[in-house]
C-alpha positions in Angstrom: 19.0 -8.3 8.1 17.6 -7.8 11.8 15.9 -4.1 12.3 17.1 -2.4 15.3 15.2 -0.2 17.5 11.6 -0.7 19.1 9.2 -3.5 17.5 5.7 -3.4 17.7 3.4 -5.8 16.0 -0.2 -4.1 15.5 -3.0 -5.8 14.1 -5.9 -8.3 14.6 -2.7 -10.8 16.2 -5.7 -11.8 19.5 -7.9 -13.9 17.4 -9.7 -17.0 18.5 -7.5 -19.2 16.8 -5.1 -21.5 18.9 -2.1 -21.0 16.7 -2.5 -16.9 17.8 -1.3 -17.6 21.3 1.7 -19.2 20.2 2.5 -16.7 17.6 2.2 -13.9 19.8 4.5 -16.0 22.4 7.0 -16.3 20.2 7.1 -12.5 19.1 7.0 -11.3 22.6 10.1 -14.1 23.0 11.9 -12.4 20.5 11.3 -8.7 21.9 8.5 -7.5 20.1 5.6 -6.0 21.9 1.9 -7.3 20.4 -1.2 -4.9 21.2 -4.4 -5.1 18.7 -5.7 -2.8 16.4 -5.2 0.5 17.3 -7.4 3.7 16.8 -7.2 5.8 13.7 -5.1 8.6 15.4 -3.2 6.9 17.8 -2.1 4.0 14.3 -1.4 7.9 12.2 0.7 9.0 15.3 2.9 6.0 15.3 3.1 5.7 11.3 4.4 9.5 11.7 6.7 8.6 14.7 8.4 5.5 13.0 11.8 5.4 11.1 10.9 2.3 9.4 6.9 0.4 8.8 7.1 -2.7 8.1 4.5 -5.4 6.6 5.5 -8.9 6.5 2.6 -9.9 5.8 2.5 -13.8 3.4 0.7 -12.7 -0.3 -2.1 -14.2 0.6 -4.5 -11.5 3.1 -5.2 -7.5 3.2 -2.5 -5.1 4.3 -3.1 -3.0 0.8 -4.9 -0.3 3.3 -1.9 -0.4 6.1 1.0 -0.2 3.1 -1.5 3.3 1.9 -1.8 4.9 5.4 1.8 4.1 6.2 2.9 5.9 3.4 0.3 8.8 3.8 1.6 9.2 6.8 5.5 10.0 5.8 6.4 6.8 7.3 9.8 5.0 5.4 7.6 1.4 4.7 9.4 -1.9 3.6 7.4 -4.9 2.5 8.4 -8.8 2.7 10.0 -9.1 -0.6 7.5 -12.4 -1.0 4.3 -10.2 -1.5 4.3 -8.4 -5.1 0.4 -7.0 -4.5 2.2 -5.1 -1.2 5.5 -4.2 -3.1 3.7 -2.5 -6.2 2.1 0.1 -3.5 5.2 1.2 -2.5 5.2 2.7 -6.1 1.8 4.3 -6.4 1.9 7.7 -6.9 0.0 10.2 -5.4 -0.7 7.8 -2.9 -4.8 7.9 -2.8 -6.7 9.6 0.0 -11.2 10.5 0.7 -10.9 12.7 -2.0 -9.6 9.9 -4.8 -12.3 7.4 -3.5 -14.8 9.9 -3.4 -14.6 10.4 -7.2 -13.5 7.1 -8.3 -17.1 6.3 -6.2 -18.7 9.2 -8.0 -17.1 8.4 -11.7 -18.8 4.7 -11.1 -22.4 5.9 -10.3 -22.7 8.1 -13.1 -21.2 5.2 -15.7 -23.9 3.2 -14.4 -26.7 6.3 -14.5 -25.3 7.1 -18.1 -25.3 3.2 -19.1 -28.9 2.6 -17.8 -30.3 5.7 -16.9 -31.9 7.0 -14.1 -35.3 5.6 -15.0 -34.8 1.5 -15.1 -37.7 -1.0 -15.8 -38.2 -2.6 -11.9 -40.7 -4.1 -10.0 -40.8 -0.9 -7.3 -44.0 1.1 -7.8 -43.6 3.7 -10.6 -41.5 7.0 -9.8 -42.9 10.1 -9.8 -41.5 12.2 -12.6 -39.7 14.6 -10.6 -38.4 12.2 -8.0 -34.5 10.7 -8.5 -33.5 7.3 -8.0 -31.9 8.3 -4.7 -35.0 10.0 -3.7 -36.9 6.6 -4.1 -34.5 4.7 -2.4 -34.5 7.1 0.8 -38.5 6.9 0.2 -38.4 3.3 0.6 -36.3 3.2 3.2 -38.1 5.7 5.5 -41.3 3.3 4.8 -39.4 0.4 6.0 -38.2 2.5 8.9 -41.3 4.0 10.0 -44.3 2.1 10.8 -47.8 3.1 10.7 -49.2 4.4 13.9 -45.7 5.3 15.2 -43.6 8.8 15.1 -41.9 9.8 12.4 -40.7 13.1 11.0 -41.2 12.2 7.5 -44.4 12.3 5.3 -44.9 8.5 5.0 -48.0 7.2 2.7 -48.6 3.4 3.3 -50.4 1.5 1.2 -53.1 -1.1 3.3 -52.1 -4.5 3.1 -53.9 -6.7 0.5 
């Protein structure tokens, strides 16, 4: 059934492909106003502002994140009924913000710490005993950073060249 009110189609829709141009055509033909990604806030504010969000997106692409904020956002969200990836978020509950990712993120380093430990066999010069992996890794990427000779507010030791 045909949706009333204002439609807006938000997205990457102005891509360098030659089938874009006609696409948008067509939805501007039909009444729908096109603009491209929008920022954060101003995307929130509309979700917020909108009876209905809706993601006809085909099951093959993205739009997990969109369906997510949508629904973060209060907004009522359909989904083509063609897409059953998209349709099972609509059922997610609670829907999953920073905090979830943060320690989904978190729960996944410290498997991997716990599987292999913190000290692995590699071919990185030997840790010092009180040093973490993390502490290597921002060591070796401040000696990547910073090259002899030039400024840098770290203590840097690099070894000559052979």
């Amino acid at each position: 059934a045909m949706k009333e009110g204002r439609k807006l189609a938000v997205g990457e829709i102005y891509q360098e492909y030659e089938v874009s141009s006609q696409i948008v055509a067509e939805l501007q033909e039909k009444g729908v106003e096109v603009t491209n990604m929008l920022p954060p806030r101003e995307l929130a504010e509309l979700y917020r502002t909108s009876k209905l969000v809706y993601f006809p997106m085909a099951t093959i692409g993205g739009g997990d994140r969109s369906v997510l904020e949508a629904r973060a956002c209060g907004a009522n969200v359909e989904v083509a009924p063609d897409n059953p990836k998209l349709l099972e978020l609509l059922h997610v509950y609670p829907i999953p913000d920073h905090e979830h990712y943060a320690k989904q993120l978190l729960d996944g380093i410290t498997d991997l710490l716990d599987k292999y430990g913190t000290r692995n066999t590699t071919n990185r010069p030997p840790m010092p005993d009180d040093e973490t992996v993390v502490e290597q890794r921002m060591r070796e990427l401040i000696r990547n950073t910073c090259r002899p000779g030039e400024y840098c507010p770290y203590k840097v030791t690099h070894n000559p060249d052979p």
